[in-house]
C-alpha positions as CSV (number, residue, x, y, z in Angstrom):
1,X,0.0,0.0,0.0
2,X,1.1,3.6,-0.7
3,X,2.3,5.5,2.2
4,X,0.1,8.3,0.6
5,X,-3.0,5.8,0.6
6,X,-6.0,7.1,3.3
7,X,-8.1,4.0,4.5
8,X,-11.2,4.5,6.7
9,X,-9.4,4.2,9.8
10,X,-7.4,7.1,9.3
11,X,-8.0,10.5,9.4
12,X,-6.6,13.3,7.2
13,X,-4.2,15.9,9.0
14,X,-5.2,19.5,9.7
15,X,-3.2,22.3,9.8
16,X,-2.7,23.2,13.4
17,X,-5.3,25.9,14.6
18,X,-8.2,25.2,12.0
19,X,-10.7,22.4,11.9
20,X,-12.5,20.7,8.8
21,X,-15.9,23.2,8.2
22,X,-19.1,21.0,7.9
23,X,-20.1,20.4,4.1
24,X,-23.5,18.5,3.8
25,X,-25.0,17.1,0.8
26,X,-28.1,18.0,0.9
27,X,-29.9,18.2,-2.7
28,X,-29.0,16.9,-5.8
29,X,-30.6,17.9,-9.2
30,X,-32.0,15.3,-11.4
31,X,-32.6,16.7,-14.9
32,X,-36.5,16.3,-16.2
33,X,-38.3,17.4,-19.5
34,X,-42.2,17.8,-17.8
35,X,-41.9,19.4,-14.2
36,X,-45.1,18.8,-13.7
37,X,-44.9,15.2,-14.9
38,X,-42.4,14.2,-12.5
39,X,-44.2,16.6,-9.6
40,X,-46.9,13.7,-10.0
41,X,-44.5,11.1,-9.9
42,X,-42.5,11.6,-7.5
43,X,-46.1,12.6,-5.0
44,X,-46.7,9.4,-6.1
45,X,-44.0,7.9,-4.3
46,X,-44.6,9.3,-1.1
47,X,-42.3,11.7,-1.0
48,X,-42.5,14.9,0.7
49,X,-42.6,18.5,-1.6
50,X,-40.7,20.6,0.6
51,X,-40.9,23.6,-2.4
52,X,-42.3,24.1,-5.4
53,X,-40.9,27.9,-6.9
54,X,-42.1,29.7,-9.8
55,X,-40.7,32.7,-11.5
56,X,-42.1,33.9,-14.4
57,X,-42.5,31.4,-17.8
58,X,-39.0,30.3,-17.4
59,X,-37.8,28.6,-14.0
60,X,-39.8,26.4,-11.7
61,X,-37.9,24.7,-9.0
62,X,-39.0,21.9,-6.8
63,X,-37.7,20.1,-4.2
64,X,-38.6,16.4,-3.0
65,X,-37.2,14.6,0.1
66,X,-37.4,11.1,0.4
67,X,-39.0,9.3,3.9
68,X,-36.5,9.4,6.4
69,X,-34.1,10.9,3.7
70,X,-31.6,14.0,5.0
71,X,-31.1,14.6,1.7
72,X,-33.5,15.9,-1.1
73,X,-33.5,15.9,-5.1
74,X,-34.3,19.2,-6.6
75,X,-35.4,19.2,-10.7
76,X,-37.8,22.1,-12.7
77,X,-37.3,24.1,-15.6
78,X,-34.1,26.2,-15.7
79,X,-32.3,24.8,-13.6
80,X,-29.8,22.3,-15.3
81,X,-28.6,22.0,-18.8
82,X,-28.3,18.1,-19.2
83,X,-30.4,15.9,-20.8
84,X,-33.3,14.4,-18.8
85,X,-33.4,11.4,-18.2
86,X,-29.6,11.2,-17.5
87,X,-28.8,10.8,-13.8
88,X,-28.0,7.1,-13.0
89,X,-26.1,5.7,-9.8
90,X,-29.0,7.5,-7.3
91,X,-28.4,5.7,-3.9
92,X,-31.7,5.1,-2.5
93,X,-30.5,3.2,1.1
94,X,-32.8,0.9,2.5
95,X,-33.0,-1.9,5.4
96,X,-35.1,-4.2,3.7
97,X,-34.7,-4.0,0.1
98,X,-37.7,-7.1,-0.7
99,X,-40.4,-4.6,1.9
100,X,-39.1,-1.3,-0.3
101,X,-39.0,-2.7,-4.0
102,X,-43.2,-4.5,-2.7
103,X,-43.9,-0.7,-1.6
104,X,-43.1,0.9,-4.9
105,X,-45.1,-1.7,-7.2
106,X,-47.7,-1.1,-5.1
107,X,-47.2,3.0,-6.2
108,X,-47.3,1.8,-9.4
109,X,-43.8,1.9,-10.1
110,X,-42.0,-0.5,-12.1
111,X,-38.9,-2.2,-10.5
112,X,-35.9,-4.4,-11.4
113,X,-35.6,-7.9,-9.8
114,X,-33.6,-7.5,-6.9
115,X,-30.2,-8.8,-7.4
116,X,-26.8,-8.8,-5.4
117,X,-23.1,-8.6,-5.8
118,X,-20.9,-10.8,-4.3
119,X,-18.2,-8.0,-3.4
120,X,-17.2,-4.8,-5.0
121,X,-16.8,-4.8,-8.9
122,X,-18.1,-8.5,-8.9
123,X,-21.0,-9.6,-11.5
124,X,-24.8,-9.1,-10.6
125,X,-26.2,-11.9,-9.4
126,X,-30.0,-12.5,-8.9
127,X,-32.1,-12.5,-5.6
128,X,-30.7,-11.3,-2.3
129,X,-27.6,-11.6,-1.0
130,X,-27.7,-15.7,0.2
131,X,-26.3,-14.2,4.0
132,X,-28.1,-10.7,3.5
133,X,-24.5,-9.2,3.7
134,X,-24.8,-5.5,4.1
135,X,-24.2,-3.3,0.7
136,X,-24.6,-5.7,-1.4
137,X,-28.4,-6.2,-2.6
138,X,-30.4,-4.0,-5.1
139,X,-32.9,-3.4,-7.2
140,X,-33.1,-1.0,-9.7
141,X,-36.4,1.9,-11.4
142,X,-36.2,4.5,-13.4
143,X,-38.3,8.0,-13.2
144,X,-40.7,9.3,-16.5
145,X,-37.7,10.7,-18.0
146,X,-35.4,7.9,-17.5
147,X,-33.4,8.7,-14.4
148,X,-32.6,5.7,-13.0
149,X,-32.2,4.9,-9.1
150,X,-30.9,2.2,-7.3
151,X,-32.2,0.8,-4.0
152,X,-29.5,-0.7,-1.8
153,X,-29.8,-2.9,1.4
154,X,-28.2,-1.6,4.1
155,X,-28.3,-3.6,7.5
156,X,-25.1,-2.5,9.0
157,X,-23.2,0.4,8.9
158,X,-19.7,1.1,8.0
159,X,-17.7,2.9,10.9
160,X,-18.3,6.3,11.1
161,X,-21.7,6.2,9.0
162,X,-25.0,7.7,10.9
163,X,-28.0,5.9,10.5
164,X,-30.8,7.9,9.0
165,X,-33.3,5.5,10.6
166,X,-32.8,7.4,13.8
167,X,-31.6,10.8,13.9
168,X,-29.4,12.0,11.5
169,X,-28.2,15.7,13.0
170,X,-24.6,16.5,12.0
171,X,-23.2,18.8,14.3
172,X,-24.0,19.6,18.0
173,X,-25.8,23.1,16.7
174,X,-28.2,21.1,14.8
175,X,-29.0,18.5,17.7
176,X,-28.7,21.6,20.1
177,X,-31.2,23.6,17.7
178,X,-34.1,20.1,17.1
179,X,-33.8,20.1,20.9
180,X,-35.0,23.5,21.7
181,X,-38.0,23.1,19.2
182,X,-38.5,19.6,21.1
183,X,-38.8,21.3,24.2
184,X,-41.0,24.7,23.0
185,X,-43.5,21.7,21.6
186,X,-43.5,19.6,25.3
187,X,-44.3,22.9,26.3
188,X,-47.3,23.3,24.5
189,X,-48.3,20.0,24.7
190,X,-48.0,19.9,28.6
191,X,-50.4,22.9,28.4
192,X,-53.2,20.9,26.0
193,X,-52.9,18.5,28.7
194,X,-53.6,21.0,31.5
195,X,-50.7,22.2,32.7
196,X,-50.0,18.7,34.3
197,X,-46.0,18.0,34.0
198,X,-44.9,15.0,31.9
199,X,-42.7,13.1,33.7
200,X,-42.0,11.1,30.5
201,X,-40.6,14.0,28.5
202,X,-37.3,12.1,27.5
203,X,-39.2,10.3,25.3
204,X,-42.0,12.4,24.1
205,X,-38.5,14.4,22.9
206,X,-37.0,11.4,21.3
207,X,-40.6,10.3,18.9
208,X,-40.7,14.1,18.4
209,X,-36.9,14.9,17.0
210,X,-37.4,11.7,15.3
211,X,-40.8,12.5,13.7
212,X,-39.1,16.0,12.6
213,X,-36.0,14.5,11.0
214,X,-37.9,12.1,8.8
215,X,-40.7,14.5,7.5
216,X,-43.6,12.9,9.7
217,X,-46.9,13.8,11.6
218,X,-45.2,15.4,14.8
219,X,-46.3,14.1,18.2
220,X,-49.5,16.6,20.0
């Protein structure tokens, strides 16, 4: 191995007196020929329409987030100049890929077999991984225009990775921040119950935070 070569165990060095500045991913834009098309798909799907922008006759911009997703896809008119239909390799990361590729037939959708790899750069091999080894099943479906996604089975995490099945903050002033709005709900919701104190808060915080971060009904 190269002395040069990182692997996941080690970390970078930083010039003494800085530190490494946050930089989430947070939308990615998926070119599309019909906005209002793939509005109507992708509602379809479940997924939540955080924005939908007009400005004049030229731009519309809208953004979709998955369920449980901390990331969002953003497409319109305007807004990119590739083809549609041209995004491939979009990581949709699920823990139980048979359960997720059932839920989008039943949308309507139409989905790939699920198949598996048997390690990195190995053929595609169908059905589910035989020892439902982590990373390494898939199924496949593509959007009106062509955009294709992937769905990958993820049971266990590489070191390091959050789990967006829980909470998915990603600094201390986003967990510090979900916590205060946590708290000025209890608040109201100790007062719909008149005025008696919770004694349970911890986890009327905990399905609350969690309910936020995936984009579902909050707790009353």
């Amino acid at each position: 191995m190269s002395s040069t070569t990182l692997t996941h165990s080690e970390k970078p060095i930083e010039t003494p007196g800085t530190r490494t500045l946050d930089m989430k991913l947070e939308a990615v834009v998926i070119p599309v020929s019909d906005a209002a098309r793939s509005k109507q798909f992708y509602e379809g799907l479940g997924w939540r329409l955080d924005g939908d922008f007009v400005v004049g006759d030229t731009f519309r911009a809208m953004q979709f987030t998955p369920p449980g997703s901390p990331a969002s896809i953003h497409f319109g008119t305007g807004i990119t100049s590739a083809a549609p239909g041209s995004a491939s390799g979009l990581f949709l990361v699920v823990s139980d890929i048979d359960a997720a590729r059932a839920e989008l037939i039943g949308h309507g959708v139409e989905v790939s077999e699920v198949f598996h790899r048997a390690g990195p750069g190995k053929p595609a091999l169908s059905g589910r991984h035989p020892e439902r080894q982590s990373y390494s099943s898939y199924a496949t479906f593509k959007d009106p225009d062509g955009n294709e996604w992937l769905l990958q089975e993820v049971t266990t995490r590489l070191p390091g990775r959050v789990d967006s099945n829980t909470t998915d903050y990603a600094s201390v002033a986003d967990l510090a921040a979900a916590m205060r709005r946590a708290s000025e709900a209890h608040g109201e919701h100790e007062k719909r119950n008149g005025g008696q104190r919770d004694e349970n808060w911890p986890d009327w915080y905990a399905k609350y935070m969690v309910a936020e971060q995936a984009g579902k009904p909050l707790p009353l």
